[in-house]
N, C-alpha and C positions, 0 to 999 in steps of 0.2 A: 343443198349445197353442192357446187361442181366443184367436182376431184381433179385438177391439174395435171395432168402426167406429160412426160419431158416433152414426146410429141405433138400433143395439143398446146401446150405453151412454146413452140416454134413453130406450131401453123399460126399462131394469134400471132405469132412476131411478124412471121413475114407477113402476114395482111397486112398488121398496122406501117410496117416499112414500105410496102405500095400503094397503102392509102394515103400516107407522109412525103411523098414523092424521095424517102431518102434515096440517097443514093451512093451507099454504101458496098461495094462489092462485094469482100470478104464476108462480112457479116449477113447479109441479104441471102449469100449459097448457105452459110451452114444453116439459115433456118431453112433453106430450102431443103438441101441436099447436101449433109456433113460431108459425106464420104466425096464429094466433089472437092476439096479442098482441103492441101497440106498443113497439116499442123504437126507442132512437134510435141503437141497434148494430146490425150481424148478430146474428142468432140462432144463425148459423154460429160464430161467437167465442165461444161460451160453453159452458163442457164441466162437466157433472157429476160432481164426485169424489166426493160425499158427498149424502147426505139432509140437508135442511134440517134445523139445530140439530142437527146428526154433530159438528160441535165446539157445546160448552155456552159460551153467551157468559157474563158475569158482570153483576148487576145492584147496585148499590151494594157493592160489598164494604167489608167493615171496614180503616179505615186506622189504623195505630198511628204513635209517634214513633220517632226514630231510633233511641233508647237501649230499645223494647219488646223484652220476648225473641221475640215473632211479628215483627221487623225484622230477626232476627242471620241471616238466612235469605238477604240480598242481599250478595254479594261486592263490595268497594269497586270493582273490575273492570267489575263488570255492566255492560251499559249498563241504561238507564231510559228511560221518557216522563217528562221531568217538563212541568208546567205550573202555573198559576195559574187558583185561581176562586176570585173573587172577593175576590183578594189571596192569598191563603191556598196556599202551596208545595204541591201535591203531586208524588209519582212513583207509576209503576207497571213496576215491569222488567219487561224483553225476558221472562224465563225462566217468569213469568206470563202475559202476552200470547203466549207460543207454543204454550200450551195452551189459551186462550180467544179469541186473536182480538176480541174487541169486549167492551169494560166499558162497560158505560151508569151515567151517573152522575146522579142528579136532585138538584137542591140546589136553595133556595127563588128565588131568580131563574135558574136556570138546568138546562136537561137537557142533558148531552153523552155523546157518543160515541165514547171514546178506541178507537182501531182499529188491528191491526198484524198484516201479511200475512205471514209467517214464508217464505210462497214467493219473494216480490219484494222484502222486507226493507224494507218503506213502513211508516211510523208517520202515521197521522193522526187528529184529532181532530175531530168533527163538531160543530156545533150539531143539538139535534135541532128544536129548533121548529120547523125548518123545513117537518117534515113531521108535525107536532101533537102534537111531545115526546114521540111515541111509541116506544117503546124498537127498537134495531138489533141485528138479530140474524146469525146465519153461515145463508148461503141455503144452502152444500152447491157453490153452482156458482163457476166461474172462468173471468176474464176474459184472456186473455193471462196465462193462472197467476196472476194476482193476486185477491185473497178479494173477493166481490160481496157484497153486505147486501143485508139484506131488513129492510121496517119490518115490525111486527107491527100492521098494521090487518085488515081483512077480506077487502079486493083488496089486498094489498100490495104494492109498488113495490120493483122492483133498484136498487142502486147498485154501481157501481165502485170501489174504495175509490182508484185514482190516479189516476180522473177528476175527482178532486176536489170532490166531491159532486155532480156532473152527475146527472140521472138516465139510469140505462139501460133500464129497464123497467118496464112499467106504468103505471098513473093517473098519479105525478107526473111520468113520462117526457111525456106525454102533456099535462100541466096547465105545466110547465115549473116545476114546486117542485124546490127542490135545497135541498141540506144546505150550511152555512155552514162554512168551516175555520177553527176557532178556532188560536192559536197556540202551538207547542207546540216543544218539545227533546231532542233524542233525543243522550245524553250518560252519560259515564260516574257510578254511582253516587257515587262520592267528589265529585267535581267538584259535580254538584248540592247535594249536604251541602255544599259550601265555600258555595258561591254563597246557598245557602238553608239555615242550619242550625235553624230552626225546624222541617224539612218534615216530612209526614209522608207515610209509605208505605204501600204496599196489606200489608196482614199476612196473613201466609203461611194463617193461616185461613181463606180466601174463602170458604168457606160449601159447596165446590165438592170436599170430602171423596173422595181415591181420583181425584180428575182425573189427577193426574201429581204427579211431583217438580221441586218450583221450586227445587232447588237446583242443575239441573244445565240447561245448554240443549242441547234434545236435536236439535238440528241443527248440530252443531257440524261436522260436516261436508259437510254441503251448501252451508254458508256460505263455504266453505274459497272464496279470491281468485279462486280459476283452476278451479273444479270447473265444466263444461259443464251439468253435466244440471239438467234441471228435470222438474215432473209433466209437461207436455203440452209435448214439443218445437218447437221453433220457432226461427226465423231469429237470430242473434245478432251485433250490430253489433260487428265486430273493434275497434274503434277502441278500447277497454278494455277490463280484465280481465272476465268474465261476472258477478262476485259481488264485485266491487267498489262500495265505499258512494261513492254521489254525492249531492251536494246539488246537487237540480235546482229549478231556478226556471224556471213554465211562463210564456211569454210569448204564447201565443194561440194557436190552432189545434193545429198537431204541432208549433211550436219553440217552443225553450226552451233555457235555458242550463244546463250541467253540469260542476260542479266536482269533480275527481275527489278522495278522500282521499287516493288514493300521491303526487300532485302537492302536497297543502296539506301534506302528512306533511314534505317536503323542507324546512319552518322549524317552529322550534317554535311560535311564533306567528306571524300574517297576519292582515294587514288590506289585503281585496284590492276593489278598486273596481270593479264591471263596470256593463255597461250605460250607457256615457257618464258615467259619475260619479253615476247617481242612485240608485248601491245599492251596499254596501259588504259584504262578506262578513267577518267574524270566525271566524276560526279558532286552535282550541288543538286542541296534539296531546295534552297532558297530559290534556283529557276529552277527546279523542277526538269533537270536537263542530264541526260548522258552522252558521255562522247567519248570514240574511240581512237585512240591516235598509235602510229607506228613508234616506239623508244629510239628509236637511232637518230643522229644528229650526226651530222658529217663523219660518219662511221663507227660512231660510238654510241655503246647502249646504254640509257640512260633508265636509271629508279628513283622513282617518285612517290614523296609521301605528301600527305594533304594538311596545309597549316589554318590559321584563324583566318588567313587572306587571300589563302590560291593554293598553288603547288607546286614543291621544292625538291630540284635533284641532287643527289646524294653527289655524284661526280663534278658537277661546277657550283653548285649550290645559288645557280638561277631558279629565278624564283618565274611560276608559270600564271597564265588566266585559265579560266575555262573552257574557252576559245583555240588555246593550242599556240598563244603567242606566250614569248618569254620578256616580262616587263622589265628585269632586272639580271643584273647577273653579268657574265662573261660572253652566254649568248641570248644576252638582252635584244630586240629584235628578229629573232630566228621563230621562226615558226613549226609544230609539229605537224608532220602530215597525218591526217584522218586516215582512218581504213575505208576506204572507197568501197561502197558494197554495205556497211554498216547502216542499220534504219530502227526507229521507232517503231514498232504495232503491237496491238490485241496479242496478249501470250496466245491465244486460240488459233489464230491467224498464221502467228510465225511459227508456231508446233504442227501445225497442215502444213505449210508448205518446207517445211526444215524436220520431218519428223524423227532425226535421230539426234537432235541437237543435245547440247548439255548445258542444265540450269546449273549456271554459278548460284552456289549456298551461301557465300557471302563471309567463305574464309578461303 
């Protein structure tokens, strides 16, 4: 059996990157030569599983409506991304993004970068402008097992994807450009049909022919609560289960707060206030969804408790969705802002990269 050690799995990278013709800058030095290029990580932290574009990201794929026969392909079960541009509902399931990792999407004001690390179970979505709406692609490398981007310029730039668009490598490492996190919902497919039955979803088409079967998610046990392993071994914070979904909110540096799902699982609904009352979390077990929203409304802080149908504030006694809109009430149409920075993943995942974080107990 061959022993792997870091250096021999970056001499097999860069082969395989000059026998691949890729042509990746950023990532092609540090297999070469780490210390040739700025990073605001170790070089040490970042492990080669794949050649760049070894997963094929997706670039506009075609979206159909709920009722297309290219839609009968998403189980009411699934979970999804969904989101909003520019009003307009979309999703895209997990069982798509486990084969793609990164859709890039360009719409006339807007380029993004829905992204989803199938190793560390983080859904995020970028702005791309950030770094000249250039499209994001799968570098091949891993940070702490979670999926690194790369932009497609000339000297390309790493990113982390739970760094939260931080850069890790390269010119914008370097220039301090980072990618914006739009807001986004990682929720069961029914659930977002309730909430948005207009939407429309990515159609089993994606242009991406022989990738894989999006009807089944083929990690279905790796994700399993309590499975230990991961690709690149590493320390794991006992304080929860390894593959448990947490909605972590990063508050600066390595802490942050983390709400476990077996703890929000114990009501069917919650409406849980953290952070001195200036954030409020929403939770339904029915989608299977957490979200984090700011309490203030045109200057006022509002508290919320959770009813048979939504969620209700004490101060106008609007009643709320899950979603962060108010269906009724005084500020009936008003929306709550989400805490921008807020994501889904693996307790394992967000305990590496948040290690001083603090698990909500669930009082």
């Amino acid at each position: 059996m061959r022993v792997w050690t870091r250096v021999s799995v970056l001499s097999a990278h860069a082969g395989l990157i000059a026998a691949c013709g890729a042509d990746v800058s950023v990532t092609a030095t540090i297999a070469e030569d780490p210390a040739a290029v700025f990073c605001t990580v170790s070089t040490d932290e970042l492990f080669p599983a794949l050649i760049p574009d070894g997963i094929i990201s997706l670039q506009d794929p075609p979206f159909v409506s709920t009722e297309h026969p290219d839609a009968a392909y998403v189980d009411d079960g699934e979970r999804v991304i969904g989101f909003l541009v520019d009003g307009e509902p979309l999703a895209i399931p997990l069982n798509v993004m486990r084969f793609h990792e990164v859709v890039n999407l360009t719409r006339p004001a807007v380029s993004l970068a829905v992204t989803f690390c199938p190793l560390t179970g983080s859904s995020l979505i970028f702005d791309r402008s950030g770094v000249g709406g250039f499209e994001l692609g799968v570098s091949g490398l891993l940070h702490r097992n979670n999926l690194v981007l790369f932009d497609r310029t000339e000297r390309s730039s790493l990113f982390t994807q739970m760094r939260a668009g931080v850069p890790t490598c390269g010119p914008s490492a370097r220039s301090g450009a980072s990618l914006s996190v739009i807001p986004s919902v990682e929720l069961r497919w029914d659930a977002w049909k309730h909430l948005h039955p207009t939407t429309m979803v990515a159609s089993r088409n994606t242009g991406s022919d022989g990738i894989g079967n999006y009807d089944v998610n083929i990690h279905e046990e790796y994700e399993r609560i309590d499975n230990p392993f991961m690709m690149f071994p590493q320390e794991i914070d006992p304080r929860r289960p390894p593959k448990e979904r947490v909605l972590g909110i990063p508050l600066g540096g390595d802490g942050g707060l983390a709400l476990p799902f077996e703890e929000l699982r114990k009501r069917e609904r919650w409406a849980v206030s953290v952070l001195s009352g200036a954030t409020v979390v929403f939770w339904d077990d029915s989608a299977e969804a957490a979200i984090a929203f700011s309490t203030e409304v045109e200057g006022q802080r509002l508290t919320f408790e959770a009813t048979e149908t939504g969620f209700l504030d004490a101060e106008t006694g609007s009643e709320w969705r899950l979603d962060g809109l108010a269906v009724s009430g005084s500020l009936a149409g008003r929306v709550l802002e989400p805490v921008v920075g807020s994501f889904v993943s693996f307790w394992f995942a967000w305990a590496s990269f948040y290690p001083e974080t603090v698990v909500w107990n669930g009082r």
